[in-house]
C-alpha positions, 0 to 999 in steps of 0.5 A: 761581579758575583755570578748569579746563584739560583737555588735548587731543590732535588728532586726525590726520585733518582733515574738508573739504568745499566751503567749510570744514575740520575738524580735531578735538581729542580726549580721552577720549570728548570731541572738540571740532570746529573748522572752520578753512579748507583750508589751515589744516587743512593746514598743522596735518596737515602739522606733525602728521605732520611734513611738511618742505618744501624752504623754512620755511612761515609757522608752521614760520618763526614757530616758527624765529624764536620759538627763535632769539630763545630763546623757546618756546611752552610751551601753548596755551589754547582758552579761550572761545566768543564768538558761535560763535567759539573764542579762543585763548592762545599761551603764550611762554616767555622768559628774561631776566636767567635768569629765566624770563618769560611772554608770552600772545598772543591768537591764532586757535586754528587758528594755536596748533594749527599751531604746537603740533603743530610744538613738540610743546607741550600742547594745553589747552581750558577746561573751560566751552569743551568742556561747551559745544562739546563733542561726544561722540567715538563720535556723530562716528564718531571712532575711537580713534587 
């Protein structure tokens, strides 16, 4: 049996303090923190809010490189909880032969969130994920956006 995937959204705003980032993926009145570095939850905003600079960033070069070798990511997939930890899928689209082929990598969810955001692809978290890292949106004071 599939386990069920609910799609999330980031919220735009991410939470820092002294030793650690927030960034946030909500739906409904269900929101999932995740604590990732600073300059993570930077580069997530920045790609959120479509920030360009002068020269590619390592996830906007990742995303160039994956379409010039006419691939996409089509999902990603925060799929498990072990030990206080979140794991992730990065969904890769190809074509050969012309059919469509399919590659899943395990990757940081703070690195799938990134290059989601720059993609403009679905963002998913597994139902048994969200039951128990969830929190409800309205006790985090989160607002909607």
């Amino acid at each position: 049996m599939k386990e069920k995937l609910i799609k999330m959204e980031v919220y735009p705003h991410a939470y820092h303090t002294e030793h650690y980032s927030e960034i946030i993926l909500v739906n409904g009145d269900k929101a999932l923190p995740i604590y990732v570095s600073y300059m993570q939850a930077e580069s997530i905003m920045n790609g959120l809010h479509g920030k360009r600079f002068h020269r590619p960033l390592t996830h906007d070069l990742f995303i160039q490189v994956i379409n010039s070798l006419g691939a996409s990511i089509k999902k990603v997939v925060i799929d498990d909880l072990i030990e206080g930890v979140f794991m992730a899928k990065l969904y890769i689209e190809y074509y050969r032969d012309g059919e469509a082929k399919e590659i899943v990598i395990d990757a940081r969810p703070s690195d799938c969130i990134a290059l989601a955001v720059r993609e403009g692809c679905e963002i998913y978290v597994a139902e048994k994920v969200l039951k128990e890292a969830g929190r409800n949106k309205e006790e985090m004071g989160i607002e909607s956006f």
